[in-house]
N, C-alpha and C positions, 0 to 999 in steps of 0.2 A: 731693100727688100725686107719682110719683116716676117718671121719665126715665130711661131708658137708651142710649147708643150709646158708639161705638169711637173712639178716635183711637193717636196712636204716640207714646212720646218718644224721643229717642235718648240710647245710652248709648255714646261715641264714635264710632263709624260704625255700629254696630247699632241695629236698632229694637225692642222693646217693645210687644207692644199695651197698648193701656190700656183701662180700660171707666172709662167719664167715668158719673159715678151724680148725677143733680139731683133734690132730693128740695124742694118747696115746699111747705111748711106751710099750713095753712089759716088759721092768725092768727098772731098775735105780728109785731113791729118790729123784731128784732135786725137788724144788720146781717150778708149774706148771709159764709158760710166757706167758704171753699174747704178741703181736709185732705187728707193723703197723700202728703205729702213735696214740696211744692211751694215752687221756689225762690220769688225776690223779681217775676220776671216775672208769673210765673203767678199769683202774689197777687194784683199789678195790676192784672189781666184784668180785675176784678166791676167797675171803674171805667170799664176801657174798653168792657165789655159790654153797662152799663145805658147808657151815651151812643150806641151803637150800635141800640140795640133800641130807646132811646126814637126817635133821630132817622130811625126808619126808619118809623116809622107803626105800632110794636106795644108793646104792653102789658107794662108791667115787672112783676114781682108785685113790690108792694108789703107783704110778709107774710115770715116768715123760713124762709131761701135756703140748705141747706148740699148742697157738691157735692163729693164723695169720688173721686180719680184713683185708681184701686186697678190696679196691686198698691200697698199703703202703703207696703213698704218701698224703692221705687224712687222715686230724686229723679225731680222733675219739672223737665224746664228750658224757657226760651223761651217765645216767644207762642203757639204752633202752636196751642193749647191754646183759644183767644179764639173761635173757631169753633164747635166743640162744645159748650163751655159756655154760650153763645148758644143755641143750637137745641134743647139739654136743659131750660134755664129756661123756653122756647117752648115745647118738647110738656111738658112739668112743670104749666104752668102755663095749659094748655089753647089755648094762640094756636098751636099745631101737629099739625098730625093726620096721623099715617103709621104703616104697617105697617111701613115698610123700614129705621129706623134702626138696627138692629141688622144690617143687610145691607153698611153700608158704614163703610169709613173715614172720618175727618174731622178734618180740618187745617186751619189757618189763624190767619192773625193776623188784628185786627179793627181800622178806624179808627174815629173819632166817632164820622163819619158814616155808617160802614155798611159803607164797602168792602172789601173781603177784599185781605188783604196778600200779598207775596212770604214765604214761610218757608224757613229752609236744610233740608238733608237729607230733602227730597222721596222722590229716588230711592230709599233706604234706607227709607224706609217704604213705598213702592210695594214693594219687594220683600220687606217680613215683611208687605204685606195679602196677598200673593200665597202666600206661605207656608204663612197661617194660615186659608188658603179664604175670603176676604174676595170678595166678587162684584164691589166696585168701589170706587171713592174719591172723596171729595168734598174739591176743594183749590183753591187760588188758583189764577186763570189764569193766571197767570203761571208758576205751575209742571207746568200741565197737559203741556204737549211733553216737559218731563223723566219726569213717572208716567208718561206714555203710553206709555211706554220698554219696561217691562216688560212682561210677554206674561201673559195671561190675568186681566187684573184692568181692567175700565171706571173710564174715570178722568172725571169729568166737573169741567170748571173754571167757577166760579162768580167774580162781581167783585165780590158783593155779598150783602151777608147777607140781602136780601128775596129772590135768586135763590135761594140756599140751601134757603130755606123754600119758595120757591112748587116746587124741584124735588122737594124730599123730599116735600111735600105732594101733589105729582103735578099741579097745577095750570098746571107751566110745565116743558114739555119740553125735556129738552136731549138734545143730540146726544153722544156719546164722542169724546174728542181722541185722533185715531191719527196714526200717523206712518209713512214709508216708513223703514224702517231704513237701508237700503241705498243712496237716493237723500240722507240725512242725512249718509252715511259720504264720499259721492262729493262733498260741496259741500263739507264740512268741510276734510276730510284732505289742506289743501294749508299748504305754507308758503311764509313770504315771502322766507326766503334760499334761499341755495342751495351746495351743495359747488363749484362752479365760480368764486364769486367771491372764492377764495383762490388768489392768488398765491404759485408757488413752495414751499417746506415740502412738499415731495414726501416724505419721509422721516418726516416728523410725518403726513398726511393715511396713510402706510402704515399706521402705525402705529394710526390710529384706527378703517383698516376693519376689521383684526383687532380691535380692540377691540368694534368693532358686530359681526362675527361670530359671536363669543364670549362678546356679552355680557360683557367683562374690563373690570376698572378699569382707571383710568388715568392716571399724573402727567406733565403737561407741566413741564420746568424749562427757564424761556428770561428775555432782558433784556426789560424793559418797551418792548413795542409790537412786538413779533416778530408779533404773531398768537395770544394763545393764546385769548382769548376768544373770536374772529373763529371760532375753528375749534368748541371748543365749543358754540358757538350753533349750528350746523349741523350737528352730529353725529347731532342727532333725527333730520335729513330723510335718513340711510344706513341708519336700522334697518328694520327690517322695519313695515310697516305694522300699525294696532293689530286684533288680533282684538276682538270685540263683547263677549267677556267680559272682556280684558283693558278694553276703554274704559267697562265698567261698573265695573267694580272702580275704576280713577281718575277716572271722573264721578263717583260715591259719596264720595269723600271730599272732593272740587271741595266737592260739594252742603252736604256737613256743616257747612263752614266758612265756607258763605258768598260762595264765590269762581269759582260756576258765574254766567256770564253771563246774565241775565234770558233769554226764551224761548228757551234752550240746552238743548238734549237730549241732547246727549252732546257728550263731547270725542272728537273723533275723530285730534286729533294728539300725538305723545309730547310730553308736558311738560319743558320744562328750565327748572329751578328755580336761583337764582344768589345764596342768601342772603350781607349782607355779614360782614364778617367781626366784625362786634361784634356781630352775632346771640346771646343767650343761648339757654340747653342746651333749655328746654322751647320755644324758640323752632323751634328746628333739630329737636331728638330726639320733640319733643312733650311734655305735660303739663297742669300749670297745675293750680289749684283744680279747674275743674268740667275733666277730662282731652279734649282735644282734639289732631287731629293737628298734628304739623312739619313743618318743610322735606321731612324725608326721607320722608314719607308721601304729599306731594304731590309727590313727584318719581317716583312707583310707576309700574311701566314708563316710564317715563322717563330722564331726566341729572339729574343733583345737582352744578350746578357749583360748586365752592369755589373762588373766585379767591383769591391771599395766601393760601394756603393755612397756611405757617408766623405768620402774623399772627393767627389763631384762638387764642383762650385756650387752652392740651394738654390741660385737664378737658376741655375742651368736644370738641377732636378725640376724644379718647379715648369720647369718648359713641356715636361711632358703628363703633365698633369690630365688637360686636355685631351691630348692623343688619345689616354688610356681609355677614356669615356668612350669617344668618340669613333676611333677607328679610323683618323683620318687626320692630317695633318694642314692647316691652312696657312700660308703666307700671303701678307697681304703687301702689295707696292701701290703706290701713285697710281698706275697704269692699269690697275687690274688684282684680283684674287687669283691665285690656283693653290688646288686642293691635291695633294697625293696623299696615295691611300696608305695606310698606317693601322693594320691589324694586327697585332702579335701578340705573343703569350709573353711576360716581362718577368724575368728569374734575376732577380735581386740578390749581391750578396753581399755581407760585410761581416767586419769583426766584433765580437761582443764590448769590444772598448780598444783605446788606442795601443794599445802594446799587444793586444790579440790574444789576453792568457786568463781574462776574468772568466770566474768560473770553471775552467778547466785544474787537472792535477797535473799536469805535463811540468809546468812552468807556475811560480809564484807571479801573479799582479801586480804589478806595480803603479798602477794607476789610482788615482783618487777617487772617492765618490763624486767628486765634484768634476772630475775629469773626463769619468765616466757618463754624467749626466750634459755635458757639454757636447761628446763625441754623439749621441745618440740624438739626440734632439738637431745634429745638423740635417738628418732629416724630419721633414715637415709632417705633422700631426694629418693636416689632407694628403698627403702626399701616400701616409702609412695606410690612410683609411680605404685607397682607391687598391691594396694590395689584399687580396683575398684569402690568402695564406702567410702566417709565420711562422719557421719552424725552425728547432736547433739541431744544429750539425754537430755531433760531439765527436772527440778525435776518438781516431780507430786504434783497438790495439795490436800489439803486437799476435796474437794469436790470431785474431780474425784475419791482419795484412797476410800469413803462412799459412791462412786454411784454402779451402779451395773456393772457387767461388761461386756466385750463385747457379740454382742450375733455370733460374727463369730469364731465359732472353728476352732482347726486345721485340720479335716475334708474337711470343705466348704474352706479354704487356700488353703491345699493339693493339690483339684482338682482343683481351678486356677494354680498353680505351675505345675502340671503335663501336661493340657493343653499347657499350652506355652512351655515345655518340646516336646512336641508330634508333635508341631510347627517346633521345631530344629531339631528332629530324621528325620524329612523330606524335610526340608532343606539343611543336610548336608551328610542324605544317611542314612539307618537303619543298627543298630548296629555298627555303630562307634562311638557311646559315644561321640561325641563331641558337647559341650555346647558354647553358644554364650560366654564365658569367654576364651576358649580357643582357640578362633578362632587366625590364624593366621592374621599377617599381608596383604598377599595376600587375602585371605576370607571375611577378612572387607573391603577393596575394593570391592570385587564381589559382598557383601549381606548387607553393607551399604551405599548404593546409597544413597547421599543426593541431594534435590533440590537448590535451589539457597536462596531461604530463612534459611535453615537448613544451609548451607555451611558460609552465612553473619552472622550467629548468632555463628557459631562456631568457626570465624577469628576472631572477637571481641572477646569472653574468650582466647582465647590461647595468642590473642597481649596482651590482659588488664592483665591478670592473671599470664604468663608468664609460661604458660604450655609447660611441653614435651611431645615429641612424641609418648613417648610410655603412655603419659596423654590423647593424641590425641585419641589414639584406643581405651584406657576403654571408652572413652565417645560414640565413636562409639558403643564399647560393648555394655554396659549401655543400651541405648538408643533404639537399635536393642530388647534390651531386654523390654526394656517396651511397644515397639509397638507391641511385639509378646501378652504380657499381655493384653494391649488394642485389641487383635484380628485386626491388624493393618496391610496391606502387605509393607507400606512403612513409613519410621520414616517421622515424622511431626516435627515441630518446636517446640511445646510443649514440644514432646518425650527428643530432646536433649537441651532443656533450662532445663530439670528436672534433666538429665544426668549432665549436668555440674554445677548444684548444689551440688552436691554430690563428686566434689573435692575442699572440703573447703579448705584440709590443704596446696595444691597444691595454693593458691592465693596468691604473692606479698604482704605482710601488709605494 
């Protein structure tokens, strides 16, 4: 007799339907086959499915089992898989009777004993059931608050594979897990630092709202324990709060990997991500055998902090070169492209040279010019230019560390940051997301008009400093961006004498 229903696999962050086919024979002993591109998980499923079905109080067929994941040519990965083929070899083999399996999704891992596991990338599949007119889903309850997520698809979470069968059977009703979005968003969306608990760095914290205005990168260069980490960790809490699409888009790839909090339904705060510095490429960029996101993929609307930034292997800096452009991160295999998306604001930090003490009075130098000039240069000339801000971190003193601190939270920032945001959403048209950082070449022509004062002050850095072009547009950027903060309609001279202070490491020595 032969079984039909739906499940998903994912191919990076995308889902897949599948049609799970269980076909039981009327006689013969083989041992049951799974077929259709099935990794080493999903093989093991028939071991954990008959100990599942037996210890549940139903009938295993005993006769020969084979069950086809079609499309054939799409691998199959993970347990998710341990659910359906459960419930197929059940209506297959007459222990299930339903009209509706064709009506839903179904997901799950399976234990021994019966119970329905936690699986990654949920959410991703709630959103291709929802695509492909799927009416509902059947998924661990544990992942039910996350499907719940999405709009127009009944998600009903099950603990155990006799629930499973008594709901599809219609025998045991269950309820749909729904969620309040917006009361989700209001419990979530809090942090536990705060812009206030930085002392002093008045100059550095400037420098960072333009940066969250603008959405701009950014390199901190300061001695060890100035503050740079201190500040990057609380840079999230100045951006703008997350829209519902952007918190889908990075709970999604949360969910893929595994690293969404058990009953979490969304991330409702920006992520900052702080891999170390001996991180490898597919670690950071993404990759591996079976292609999965990096760093810079879970750092999407978020920070991507690299501390030691010159301590990074320069293959490896140079990996994300791309990304920074692009917003979006490509691996390519034999078999196929997939693209995760890769949008972040990038807060750069390192030390003025190897012993961390050039230029500062704390500590004497011991470094060489020539030592100096080796440490800086490991990172790359394109690498500096794609960084729209440079700025120094100089150590704090003692006075400032025993004063009080500031009285401007990240609140009162916030709503600077989001203004000048609210500037650009109408500047360049609502809901296109684009931020003066990623304006195009053409765009900065149209929407950085300079006057002639502004144009003589910007020919003198580019001759003196020996800037390029694409040095030329951040400062454009920059500068566009600070006169949006100044509630300004047109950059002034000041605006871009500030701007091109901020490519220190861009200047001739």
């Amino acid at each position: 007799m032969l079984a039909r229903l739906h499940s998903v696999t994912l191919e990076g962050i995308e889902g897949i339907v599948c049609e799970v086919e269980v076909d039981v024979a009327r006689g013969g002993f083989d041992k049951p086959m799974i077929v259709g591109l099935p990794d080493t998980a999903v093989k093991e499923s028939i071991e954990r499915v008959r100990s599942a079905i037996v210890n549940t109080g139903h009938n295993y067929p005993d006769t020969r089992c084979l069950i086809n994941l079609a499309p054939a040519d799409v691998k199959k990965a993970g347990p998710a898989f341990d659910l359906p083929v459960a419930l197929g070899m059940l209506a297959a083999s007459g222990g299930l009777q339903s009209d509706g399996l064709k009506r839903y999704i179904v997901v799950g891992e399976l234990a021994l004993d019966g119970r329905v596991r936690h699986v990654n990338g949920v959410l991703s599949m709630a959103m291709t059931a929802s695509k492909n007119g799927f009416s509902g889903m059947v998924v661990p309850l544990e992942n039910a608050r996350e499907a719940a997520v999405v709009q127009g698809v009944e998600v009903f979470g099950v603990a155990s594979l006799s629930q499973g069968v008594g709901f599809l059977s219609g025998q045991l009703p269950l309820e749909a897990t729904t969620i309040d979005i917006e009361e989700t968003f209001n419990v979530a969306a809090k942090y536990d630092v705060d812009f206030s608990d930085v002392k002093g760095q008045e100059s550095v914290k400037r420098a960072l709202i333009i940066a969250a205005a603008g959405a701009h990168n950014i390199m901190m260069i300061g001695p060890p324990g100035a503050g740079k980490t201190m500040l990057a960790q609380r840079m999230a809490t100045i951006l703008p709060p997350l829209t519902l699409a952007e918190s889908l888009e990075t709970t999604r790839v949360y969910s893929s990997v595994g690293l969404l909090e058990k009953n979490t339904a969304l991330i409702a705060t920006r992520p900052v991500r702080a891999p170390h510095h001996t991180a490898s490429g597919p670690a950071l960029v993404g990759g591996g055998t079976v292609p999965r996101p990096g760093e810079l993929s879970l750092a999407h609307h978020g920070i991507l902090f690299l501390d030691e930034f010159a301590e990074f292997p320069r293959h490896i800096l140079e990996m994300i070169r791309q990304p920074l452009e692009d917003g979006t991160v490509t691996v390519s295999r034999a078999k196929g492209t997939i693209v995760f998306p890769a949008r972040f604001i990038l807060i750069a930090a390192m030390n003025p040279c190897p012993c961390g003490y050039f230029g500062t009075n704390r500590r004497k130098c011991k470094c060489t010019p020539r030592q100096i000039e080796r440490y800086i240069s490991r990172v790359s000339g394109p690498l500096l230019d794609r960084i729209d801000i440079h700025i120094d971190v100089p150590p704090v003193g003692f006075g400032t560390l025993r004063g009080k601190s500031s009285r401007r939270d990240s609140d009162a920032i916030r709503r600077q940051v989001v203004e000048a945001r609210q500037v650009q959403a109408e500047r360049f048209g609502a809901g296109k997301l684009i931020t003066n950082a990623t304006m195009t070449h053409k765009q900065v022509e149209k929407f950085c008009p300079l006057d002639e004062p502004c144009e003589q002050l910007l020919k003198q850095a580019m001759v003196e400093f020996g800037l390029s072009a694409r040095a030329h547009d951040k400062i454009c950027k920059v500068a566009r961006t600070i006169a949006d903060l100044d509630n300004c309609g047109d950059i002034k001279p000041e605006h871009i004498a500030e701007a091109i202070s901020y490519r220190k490491l861009d200047r001739k020595l």
